[in-house]
C-alpha positions in Angstrom: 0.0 0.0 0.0 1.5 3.5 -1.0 0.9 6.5 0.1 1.1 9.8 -2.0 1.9 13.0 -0.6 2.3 15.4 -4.2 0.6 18.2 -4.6 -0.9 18.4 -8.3 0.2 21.7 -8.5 3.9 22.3 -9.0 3.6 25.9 -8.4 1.5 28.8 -8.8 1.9 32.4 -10.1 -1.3 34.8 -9.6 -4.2 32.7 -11.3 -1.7 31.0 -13.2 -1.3 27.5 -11.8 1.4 24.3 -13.2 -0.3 21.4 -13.0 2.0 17.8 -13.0 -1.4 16.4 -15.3 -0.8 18.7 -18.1 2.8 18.6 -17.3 3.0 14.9 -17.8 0.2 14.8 -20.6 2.0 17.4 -23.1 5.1 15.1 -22.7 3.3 11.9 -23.4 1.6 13.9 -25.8 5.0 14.6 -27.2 6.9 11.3 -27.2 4.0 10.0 -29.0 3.9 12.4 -31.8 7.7 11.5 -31.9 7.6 8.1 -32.3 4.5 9.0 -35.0 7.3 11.1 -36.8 10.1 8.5 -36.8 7.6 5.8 -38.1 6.0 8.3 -41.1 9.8 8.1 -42.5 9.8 4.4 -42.4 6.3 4.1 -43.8 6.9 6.4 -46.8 5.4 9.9 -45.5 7.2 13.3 -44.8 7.8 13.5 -40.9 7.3 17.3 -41.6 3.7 16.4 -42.7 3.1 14.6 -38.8 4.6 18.0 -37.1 2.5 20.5 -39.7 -0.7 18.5 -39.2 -0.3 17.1 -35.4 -2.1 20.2 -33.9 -5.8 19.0 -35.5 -5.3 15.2 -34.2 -4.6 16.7 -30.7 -7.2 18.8 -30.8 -9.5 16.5 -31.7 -8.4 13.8 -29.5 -8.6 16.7 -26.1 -12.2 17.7 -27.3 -13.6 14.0 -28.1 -11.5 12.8 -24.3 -13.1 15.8 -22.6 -16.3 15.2 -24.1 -17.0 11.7 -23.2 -15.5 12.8 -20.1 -18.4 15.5 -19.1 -21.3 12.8 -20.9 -20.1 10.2 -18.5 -20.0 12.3 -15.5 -23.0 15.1 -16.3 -24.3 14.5 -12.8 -21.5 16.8 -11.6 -21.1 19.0 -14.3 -25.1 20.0 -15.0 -24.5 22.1 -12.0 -21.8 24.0 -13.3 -21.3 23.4 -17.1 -18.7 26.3 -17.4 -16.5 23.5 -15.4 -16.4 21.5 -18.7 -13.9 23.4 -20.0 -11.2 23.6 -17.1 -9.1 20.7 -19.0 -6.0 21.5 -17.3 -7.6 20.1 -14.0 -8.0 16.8 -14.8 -10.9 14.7 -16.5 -10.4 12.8 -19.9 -11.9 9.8 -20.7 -9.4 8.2 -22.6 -11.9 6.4 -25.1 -13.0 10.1 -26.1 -9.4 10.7 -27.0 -9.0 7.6 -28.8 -11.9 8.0 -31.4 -11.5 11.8 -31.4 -7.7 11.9 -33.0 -9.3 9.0 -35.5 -11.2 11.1 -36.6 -9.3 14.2 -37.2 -6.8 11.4 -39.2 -9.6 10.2 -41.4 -10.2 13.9 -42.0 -7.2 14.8 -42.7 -6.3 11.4 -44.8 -9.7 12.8 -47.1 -8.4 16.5 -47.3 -4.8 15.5 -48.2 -5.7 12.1 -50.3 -3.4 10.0 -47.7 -3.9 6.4 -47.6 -5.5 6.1 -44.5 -4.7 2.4 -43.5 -1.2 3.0 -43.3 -1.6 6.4 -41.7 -3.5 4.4 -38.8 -0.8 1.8 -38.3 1.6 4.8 -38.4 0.0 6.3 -35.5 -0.8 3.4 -33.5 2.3 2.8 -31.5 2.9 6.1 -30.6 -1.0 6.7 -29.8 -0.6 3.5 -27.0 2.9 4.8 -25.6 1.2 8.5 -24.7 -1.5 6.7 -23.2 0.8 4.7 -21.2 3.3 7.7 -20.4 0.1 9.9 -19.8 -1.8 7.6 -17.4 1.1 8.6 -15.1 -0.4 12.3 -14.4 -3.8 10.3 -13.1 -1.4 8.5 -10.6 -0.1 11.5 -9.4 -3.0 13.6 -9.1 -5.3 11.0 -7.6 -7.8 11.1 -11.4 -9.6 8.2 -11.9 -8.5 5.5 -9.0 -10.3 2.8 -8.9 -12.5 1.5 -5.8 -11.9 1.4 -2.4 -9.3 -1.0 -1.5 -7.9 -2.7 1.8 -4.8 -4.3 -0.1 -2.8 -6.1 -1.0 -1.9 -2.4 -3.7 -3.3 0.4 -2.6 -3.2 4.2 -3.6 -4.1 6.8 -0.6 -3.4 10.7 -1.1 -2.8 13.4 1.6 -2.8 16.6 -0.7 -5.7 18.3 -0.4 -5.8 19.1 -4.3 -6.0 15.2 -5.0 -8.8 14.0 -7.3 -9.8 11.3 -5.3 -13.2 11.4 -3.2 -11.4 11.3 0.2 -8.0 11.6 1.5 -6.5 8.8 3.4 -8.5 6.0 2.2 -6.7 3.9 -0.3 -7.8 3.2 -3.8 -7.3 0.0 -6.3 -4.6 2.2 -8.6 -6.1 1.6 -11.8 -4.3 4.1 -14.2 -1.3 1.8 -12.8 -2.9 -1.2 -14.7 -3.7 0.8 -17.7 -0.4 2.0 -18.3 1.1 -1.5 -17.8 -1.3 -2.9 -20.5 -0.7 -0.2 -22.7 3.4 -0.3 -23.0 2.5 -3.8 -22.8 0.7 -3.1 -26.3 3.3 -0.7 -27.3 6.3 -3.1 -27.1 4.4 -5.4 -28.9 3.3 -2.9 -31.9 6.7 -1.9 -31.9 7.9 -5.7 -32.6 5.3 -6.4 -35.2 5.4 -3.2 -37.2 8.3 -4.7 -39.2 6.5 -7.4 -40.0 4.9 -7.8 -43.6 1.3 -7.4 -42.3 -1.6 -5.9 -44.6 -2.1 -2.0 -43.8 -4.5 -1.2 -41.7 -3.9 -5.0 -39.5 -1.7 -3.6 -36.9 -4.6 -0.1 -35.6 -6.8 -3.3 -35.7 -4.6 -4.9 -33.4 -4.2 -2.2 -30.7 -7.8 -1.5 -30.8 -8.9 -5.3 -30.2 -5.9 -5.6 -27.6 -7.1 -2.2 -25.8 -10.7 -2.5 -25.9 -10.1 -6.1 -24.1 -7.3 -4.9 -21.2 -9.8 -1.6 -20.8 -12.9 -3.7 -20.4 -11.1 -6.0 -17.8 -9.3 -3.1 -16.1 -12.6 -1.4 -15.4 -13.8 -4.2 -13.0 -11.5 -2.4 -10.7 -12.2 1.5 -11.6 -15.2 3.7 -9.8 -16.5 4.4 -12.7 -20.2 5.1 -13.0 -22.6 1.8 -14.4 -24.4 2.8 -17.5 -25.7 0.1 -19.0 -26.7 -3.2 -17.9 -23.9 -3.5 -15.3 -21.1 -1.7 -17.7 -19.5 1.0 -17.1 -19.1 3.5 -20.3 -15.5 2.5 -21.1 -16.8 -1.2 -20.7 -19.8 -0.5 -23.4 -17.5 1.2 -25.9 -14.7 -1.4 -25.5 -17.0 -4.3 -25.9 -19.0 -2.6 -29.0 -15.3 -1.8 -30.3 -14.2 -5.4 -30.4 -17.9 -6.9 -32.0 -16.5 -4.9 -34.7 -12.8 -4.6 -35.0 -12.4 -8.6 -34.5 -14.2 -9.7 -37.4 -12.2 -7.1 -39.6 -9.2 -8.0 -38.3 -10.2 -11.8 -38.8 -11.2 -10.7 -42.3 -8.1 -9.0 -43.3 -5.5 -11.6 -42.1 -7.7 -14.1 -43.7 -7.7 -12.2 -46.7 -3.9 -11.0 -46.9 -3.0 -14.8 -45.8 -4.9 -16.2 -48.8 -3.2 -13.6 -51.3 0.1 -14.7 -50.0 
């Protein structure tokens, strides 16, 4: 059982505050769009197209995490919606993240006639190491612990500013578990990205791999039930693999049989 005495803020300067979460998310954010860079050059694509073009994926992966963030917890921002939009406190639903900077790819894929399969699996190993890099902000700032725990691993905070419900009660530390499955998924992208595998087979593979370690790992979180005993990562990581694992099946199938 640990005990964690950090204060989320590093320091403070008027209203201006330095937070370790957006500290810890820009360089995850960072590393990731690195990795992204070093594999467009491998792949074929301009690293200067990543860096030119890596503002709109951010963006639309912050709105889309912040978004499913405020859906899946309404009941405490309904009675102050204005809250929505203090990001740098904390509060991003990684899922929202996830299907957000998709999105802005696919968009900009269309807009810039890129092949969007291999743009995917370009992105997808860096995408999984800033989630694993970034989960480390929720450990230190208390955001999205898990349940209640009485050992044998245990989270408890003493800073005031934590984001946990009460201080000195330890919590199952499940940003800990994420990030463990999701350099566990990295390391394993990284191996198989050298492989001769049909474009578009590897994003298949981190989604199916993620949406399976997510659904598991939110046994432990507090997360709100939404549906039939699910919590709203659980329904979007189970609807995610019903589709993702037949098209992955198919495509193997497919690329096996032309080979």
């Amino acid at each position: 059982m640990i005990t964690i005495n950090t204060d989320p803020i590093i320091f403070s300067l008027g209203h201006f505050s330095l937070r370790w979460y957006s500290l810890i998310v820009l360089g995850a954010i960072s590393l990731g769009v690195w990795v992204t860079a070093r594999e467009a050059e491998r792949k074929g694509f301009r690293k200067e197209n990543v860096y030119d073009n890596v503002i709109w994926v951010i963006l639309g992966g912050v709105l889309g995490a912040r978004l499913f963030h405020v859906i899946d917890h309404w009941h405490v921002f309904r009675t102050n919606p204005v809250q929505a939009l203090s990001v740098w406190e904390g509060g991003l639903a990684i899922w929202g993240g996830v299907f957000g900077g998709l999105l802005a790819v696919a968009f900009l894929a269309w807009r810039r006639g890129w092949y969007l399969p291999r743009l995917l699996d370009m992105a997808a190993p860096g995408l999984v190491l800033g989630q694993a890099i970034g989960r480390i902000a929720c450990i230190i700032t208390g955001d999205a612990m898990g349940q209640p725990t009485t050992g044998p691993f245990g989270f408890a905070y003493t800073s005031p500013r934590a984001m946990v419900p009460q201080l000195g009660v330890y919590y199952a530390p499940t940003p800990v578990y994420e990030s463990v499955i999701n350099l566990t998924i990295f390391l394993l992208l990284w191996r198989l990205r050298r492989r001769s595998l049909p474009d578009g087979l590897l994003t298949l593979i981190y989604l199916i791999l993620y949406s399976a370690g997510r659904f598991v790992v939110a046994y432990t979180s507090s997360y709100r039930v939404v549906l039939a005993g699910l919590t709203q990562s659980q329904v979007i990581s189970l609807v995610t693999l019903l589709i993702v694992a037949p098209l992955c099946w198919h495509l193997w199938r497919s690329h096996t049989i032309a080979t």
